[in-house]
Structures are given as C-alpha cells and as structure tokens.
C-alpha positions, 0 to 999 in steps of 0.5 A: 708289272709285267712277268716278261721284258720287252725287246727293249728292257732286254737290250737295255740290261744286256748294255748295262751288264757289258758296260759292268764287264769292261768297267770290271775289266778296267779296274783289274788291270789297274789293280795289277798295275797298283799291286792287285795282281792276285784280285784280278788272277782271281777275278779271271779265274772265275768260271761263269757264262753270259745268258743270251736273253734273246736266244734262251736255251731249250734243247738239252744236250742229249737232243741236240745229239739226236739232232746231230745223228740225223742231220748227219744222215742227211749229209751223206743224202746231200753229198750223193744227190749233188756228185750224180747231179754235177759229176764232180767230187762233192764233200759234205760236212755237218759242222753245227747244230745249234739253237737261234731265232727267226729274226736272226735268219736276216742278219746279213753277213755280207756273203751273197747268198740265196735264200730259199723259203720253205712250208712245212705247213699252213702255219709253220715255214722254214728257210734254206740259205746257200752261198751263191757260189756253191749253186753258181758252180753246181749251174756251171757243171751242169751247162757243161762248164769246169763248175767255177761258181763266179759270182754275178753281181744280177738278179737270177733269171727265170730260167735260173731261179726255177733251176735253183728251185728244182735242186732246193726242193730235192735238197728238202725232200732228203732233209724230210725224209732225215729228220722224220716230217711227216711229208717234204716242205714245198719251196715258196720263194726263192731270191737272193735279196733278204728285202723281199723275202716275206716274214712269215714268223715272229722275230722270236719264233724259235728255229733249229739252224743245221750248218753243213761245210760244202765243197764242189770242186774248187770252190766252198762254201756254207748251206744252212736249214732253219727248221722252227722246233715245233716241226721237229717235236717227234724228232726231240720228244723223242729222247722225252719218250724213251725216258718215260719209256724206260721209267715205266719199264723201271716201274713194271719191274719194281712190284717184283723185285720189292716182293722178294726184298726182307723187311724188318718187323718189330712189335713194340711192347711199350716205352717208358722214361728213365733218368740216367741215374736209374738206368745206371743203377739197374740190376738184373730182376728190376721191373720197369713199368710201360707206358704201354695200356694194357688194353689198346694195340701194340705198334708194329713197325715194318722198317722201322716205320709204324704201319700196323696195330695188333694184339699179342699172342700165342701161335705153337708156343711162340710169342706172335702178334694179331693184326687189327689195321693200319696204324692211326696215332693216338693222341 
C-alpha cells in the first residue's frame, strides 16, 4: 500500500468528511428542537481546525513573522518606486503572508489581472499577479492622464506589455534585494491570460504568497508575489540557525557553570535487610551485619547515582575513601 494518497484519495476523504460535518450539523439542530440543546451547546463548543491536505503547513509561526518583517521592507521600497514613477500619492500595505501551492496561483477570481512569470533560476520560478487597474492607472499617469485605471477588455499592446515589464522587473529588483536573493529574478512572461502562461512547476510545489493592499489615487487594488520555499531557505532557516546558534552558546556555557555546581558524594558502606519487627526493637549498642564483603570496593555515589568503586581510609585522622575506577554492577 502506498504511504501517500493520491489527488484523488485526498478529494474523496476532504468530501467525505464535510458531508460527515453537515450530516452532524443536521442531527444537533434536530436534537435542539427534541430537547438536546445541551448535546449541541456541547458539540459547538468543541475547539478543533480542519487540516487542509492540499495546503500542509511547513512554516511555523516564528518564520512567517521574519517573513512579515522583510515583506514589510519591501513595501515602503514599493511605495516610493511607485509615487516618483506616477507623481501621485501611493499607499502600500502588507495585508498577508501565508503558505499555498503552485497550482492555486491559476484559479481565476474573476478579477482581470496581469500576470507576470518570474526565473529565479533554471529550476525555480515565480509569479507576480496585479490587478489591471492598478498597472491601467500607473500607464495612465505616466502618458499624462489623471491615472483613472479603466479597464479595457483587449489584449496589451506591444508598447504596453514591455512597459508592464519594465516597472515588473523594478518591482522584483526591490523584492530581491527585501528577501536577501542572491540576485533579482529575470521577468519570462508577461500576459493577462492565465491560459497561456506555461506551467513551470509541480501543482504542488510549494510557494510563499505576499499579499500587499495597493492604492494610487482613486483606484485599489491587490498585488501578489508567489516565491517557491526553497528560493527562501536562507531567509527562514534563518530562525533554524540562530536556534542552533544560541543553543551552542548555551552548550559553551555550560562546562563553566557545571564546574562550580556542589554535588552530593556519598560512600556506601553497605546495606542490609531488616523486618519491621527488628527494626522497632533496636537499641543503642546493637550490631547490624552488612551485606557489604569486606574485601570488594564500596560504592560511591555523586548525586545519589553510582560513578565511582573506592577503598576506605584514612587521611589526617579522617575517614575518606580511595578511587579504584568507574563503577561496574557486580552480579
């Protein structure tokens, strides 16, 4: 049996269990109407979240909050390129960074929108999607217009898609230069039909979406950048190394520390086994008989654990004890 479910499987169970949900759903608001109120009061108050098996989550909170801080840097980059580019007032906002995959960059919304591919390198590419009438508005100032951004339903011109490749490829230069890349991603293609945009990745290549609120004058607007993970490991591991970082700091530390710590060294001379009967009937000048052969080591123990055998003695009239080694359980 194979360890990994196929598309299939997954969409078969994801049914299954909303049909389980509204099946659920069904019989609490029957009960409530039979007098079950309290099942379904308890049912609600159950605190639980659906795993999305076609999104799984990789990044953990703290690396999505590095991400935010260097996406964030990349907006006030954005928000000047674009008020000296159109001379008007600009307003970027950062709204989300979350975790998708790479088919779900084609899933239309119904909201015309142009879509930029990007090469990180040979094996890596991402994609840059903004509304048409954002880039309609920025086209509309710069040929001297009031920047109205209305929508033509046509396909660009020449003279337009290697405008839009221009400010894209600025845009991208900024965002290189945010989330540490080693050098900016080249601009592939630029169209406003998803159908003739090539796929360069698996459906489940896993990206990281930066979602930014853009507003030029009176129109608004979304602009999104799909970054695959694995262009972004110097930016998240990150986090990973300055754990390790301060954990071997920690462990440098330690030797010191431990050094001066007081521990607890026993000697045991021997033990021996008493019923309660003879331990509640002993009196002082009674001889107990240990276990303990006279001629094999004593145990010492440092923190109440066994480490060292030793031989007892004699040093400037006090009892001490010699080392002979570890200490190996006899049988």
């Amino acid at each position: 049996m194979s360890a990994n479910l196929s598309q299939q499987e997954i969409d078969a169970l994801i049914s299954s269990l909303g049909q389980q949900e509204m099946a659920s759903a069904t019989t609490a608001t029957a009960g409530d109407l039979g007098g079950g109120r309290h099942r379904k009061t308890f049912r609600s108050s159950r605190g639980y979240r659906l795993y999305d098996f076609r999104r799984p989550e990789k990044l953990s909170k703290e690396q999505i909050r590095l991400l935010r801080t260097n996406f964030g840097r990349f907006t006030r980059s954005l928000t000047n390129y674009l008020t000296g580019l159109t001379r008007t007032s600009i307003d970027t906002t950062l709204v989300e960074v979350d975790q998708t995959n790479y088919g779900e960059i084609f899933k239309s919304h119904g909201i015309p929108t142009l879509l930029c591919t990007f090469a990180i390198d040979e094996e890596r590419h991402g994609m840059l999607k903004v509304n048409l009438n954002q880039l309609y508005a920025a086209l509309d100032r710069l040929m001297g217009g009031p920047g109205s951004g209305s929508i033509v339903s046509r396909p660009l011109t020449e003279f337009e898609r290697g405008l839009m490749g221009e400010i894209c490829q600025k845009i991208l230069n900024f965002y290189a230069e945010a989330v540490d890349l080693p050098e900016p991603p080249g601009v592939e293609l630029i169209d406003t039909d998803e159908r003739v945009i090539p796929r360069t990745l698996a459906p489940d290549e896993f990206m990281v979406r930066a979602l930014y609120d853009l507003r030029l004058g009176a129109t608004s607007g979304h602009l999104s950048i799909y970054t695959p993970l694995s262009a972004l490991t110097k930016l998240v591991g990150g986090v990973n190394r300055a754990k390790r970082t301060e954990a071997e700091h920690r462990h440098r530390e330690l030797p010191p520390n431990l050094a001066t710590l007081p521990l607890p060294v026993t000697v045991e001379l021997g033990t021996a086994k008493m019923s309660a009967a003879e331990l509640t009937n002993l009196i002082p000048g009674d001889v107990i008989s240990l276990q303990q052969d006279q001629s094999k080591p004593l145990r010492i123990r440092v923190g109440g654990v066994p480490r060292f055998a030793g031989r007892p003695g004699m040093v400037a009239r006090k009892m001490a004890v010699i080392i002979e080694g570890p200490w190996r359980e006899r049988t």
